[in-house]
C-alpha positions as CSV (number, residue, x, y, z in Angstrom):
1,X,-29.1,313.3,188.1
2,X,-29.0,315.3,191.2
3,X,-31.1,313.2,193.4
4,X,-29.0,309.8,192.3
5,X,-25.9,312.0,193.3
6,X,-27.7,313.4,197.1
7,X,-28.7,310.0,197.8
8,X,-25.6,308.2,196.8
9,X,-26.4,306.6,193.6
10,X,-30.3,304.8,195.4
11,X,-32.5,305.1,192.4
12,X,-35.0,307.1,194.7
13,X,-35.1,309.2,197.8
14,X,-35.1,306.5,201.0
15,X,-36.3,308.7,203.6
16,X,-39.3,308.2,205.3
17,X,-41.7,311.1,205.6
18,X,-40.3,310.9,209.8
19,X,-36.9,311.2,208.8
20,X,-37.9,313.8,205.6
21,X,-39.7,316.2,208.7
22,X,-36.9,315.9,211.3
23,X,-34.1,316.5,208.4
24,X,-36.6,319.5,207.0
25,X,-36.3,320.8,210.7
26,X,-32.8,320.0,211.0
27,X,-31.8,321.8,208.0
28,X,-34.1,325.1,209.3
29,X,-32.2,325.0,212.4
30,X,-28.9,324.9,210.8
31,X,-29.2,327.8,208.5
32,X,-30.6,330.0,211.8
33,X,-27.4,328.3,213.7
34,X,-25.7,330.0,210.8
35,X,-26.9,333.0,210.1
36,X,-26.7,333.6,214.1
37,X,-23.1,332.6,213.9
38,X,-23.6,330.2,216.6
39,X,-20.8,327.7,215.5
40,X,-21.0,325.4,218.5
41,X,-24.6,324.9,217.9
42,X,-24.4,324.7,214.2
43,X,-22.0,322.0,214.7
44,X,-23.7,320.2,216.6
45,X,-26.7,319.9,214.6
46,X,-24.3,318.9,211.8
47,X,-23.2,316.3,213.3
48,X,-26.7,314.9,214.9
49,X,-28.1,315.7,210.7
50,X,-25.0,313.6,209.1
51,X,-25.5,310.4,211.7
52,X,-29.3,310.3,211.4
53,X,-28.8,310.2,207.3
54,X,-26.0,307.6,207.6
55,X,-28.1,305.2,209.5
56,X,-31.1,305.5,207.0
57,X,-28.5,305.1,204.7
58,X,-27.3,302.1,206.5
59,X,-30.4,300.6,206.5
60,X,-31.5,301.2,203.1
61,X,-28.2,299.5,202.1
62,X,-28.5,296.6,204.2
63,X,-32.3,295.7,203.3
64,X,-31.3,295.9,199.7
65,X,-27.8,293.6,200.3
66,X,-30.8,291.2,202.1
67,X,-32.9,291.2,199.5
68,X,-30.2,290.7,196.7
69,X,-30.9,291.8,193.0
70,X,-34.2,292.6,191.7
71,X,-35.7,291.2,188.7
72,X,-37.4,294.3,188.1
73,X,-36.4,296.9,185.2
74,X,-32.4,298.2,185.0
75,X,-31.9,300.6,187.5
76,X,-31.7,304.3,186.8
77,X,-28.5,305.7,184.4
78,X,-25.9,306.7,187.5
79,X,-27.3,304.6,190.3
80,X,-24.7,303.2,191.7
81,X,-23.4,300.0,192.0
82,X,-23.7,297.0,194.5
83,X,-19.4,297.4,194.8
84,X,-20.0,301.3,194.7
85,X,-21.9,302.1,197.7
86,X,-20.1,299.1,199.5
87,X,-16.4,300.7,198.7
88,X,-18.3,304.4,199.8
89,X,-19.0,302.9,203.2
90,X,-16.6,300.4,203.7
91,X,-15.8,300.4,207.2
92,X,-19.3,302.2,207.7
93,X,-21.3,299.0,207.1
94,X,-20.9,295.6,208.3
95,X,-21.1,292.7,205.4
């Protein structure tokens, strides 16, 4: 589904309701930075959105590399794998 594919395949959304605001604000920002046709400024809050999301990312991944498998249900048709979202951020993430 489309959230499985946004998030990379984590069977839920792993932002908390701090990042959720600032990326909400972020992404109002961005569109104005847009529509203004200020590229330098739309660029840069580009580039502040996409490191903020790959460090929750980061984080999400390495608590759940911690924690190792779950015995709870299956996860989600189209979560992606362990080997997935390692191979997606290989050289990203440290093992």
């Amino acid at each position: 589904g489309l959230l499985a594919t946004i998030t990379l395949g984590f069977p839920i959304e792993p932002y908390s309701p701090d990042v959720y605001d600032r990326a909400l604000d972020e992404h109002t920002a961005l569109v104005d930075a847009v529509v203004e046709g200020n590229v330098e400024e739309a660029g840069r809050i580009a580039q502040n959105h996409f490191a903020m999301t790959t460090r929750t990312l980061q984080g999400v991944l390495s608590r759940g590399l911690a924690a190792g498998p779950s015995d709870g249900p299956p996860s989600r048709q189209g979560a992606a794998s362990t080997a997935a979202v390692r191979a997606t951020y290989s050289g990203v993430i440290e093992d």
